[in-house]
C-alpha positions, 0 to 999 in steps of 0.5 A, a space after each residue: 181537624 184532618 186538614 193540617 192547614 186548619 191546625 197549624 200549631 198542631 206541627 209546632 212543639 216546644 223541646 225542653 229541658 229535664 230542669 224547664 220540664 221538671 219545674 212546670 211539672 211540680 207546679 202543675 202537681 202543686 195545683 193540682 193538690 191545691 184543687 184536691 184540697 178544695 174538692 175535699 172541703 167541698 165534701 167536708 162541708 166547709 164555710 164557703 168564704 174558706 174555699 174561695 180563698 183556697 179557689 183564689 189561691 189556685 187562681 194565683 197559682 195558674 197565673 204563676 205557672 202562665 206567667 213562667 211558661 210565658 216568659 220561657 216561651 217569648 225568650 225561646 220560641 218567640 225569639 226564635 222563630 223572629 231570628 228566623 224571620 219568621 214575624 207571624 209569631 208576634 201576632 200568635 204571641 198577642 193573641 195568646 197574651 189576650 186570650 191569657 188576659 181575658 
């Protein structure tokens, strides 16, 4: 996308701080190992029941870091943009909570 009426969030970012970015991060690199593991079990031949608690352990893990980042975004950005009059931000927020639902 070139045109930047077609990709409005494209100019959006979020600044946060070491401590937001530091959290996010470690869990990301928590998923991530978890994700690793289950590729190795893959190789190792492992019983199938086992990997799908460890892919449900991940998936656990996902909503947990949605979950956080949510509720960073609704306390910060959201409440922002509201303050500033800027009510498009409650449509964006509803679609990201179905997309997130689906």
């Amino acid at each position: 996308m070139t045109n930047k009426d077609e990709c409005r969030s494209c100019e959006k970012m979020t600044v946060r701080t070491d401590d937001e970015r530091k959290k996010l991060i470690n869990r990301l690199n928590r998923i991530e190992g978890q994700i690793r593991g289950i590729k190795s079990m893959i190789d190792s031949d492992a019983y199938c029941t086992d990997i799908l608690v460890q892919s449900a352990a991940v998936n656990a893990a996902i909503n947990a870091f949605n979950r956080e980042l949510l509720a960073s975004h609704i306390k910060g950005c959201v409440a922002r943009d509201i303050r500033n009059g800027n009510d498009d931000v409650i449509d964006e927020l509803v679609a990201t909570i179905q997309k997130l639902m689906k």
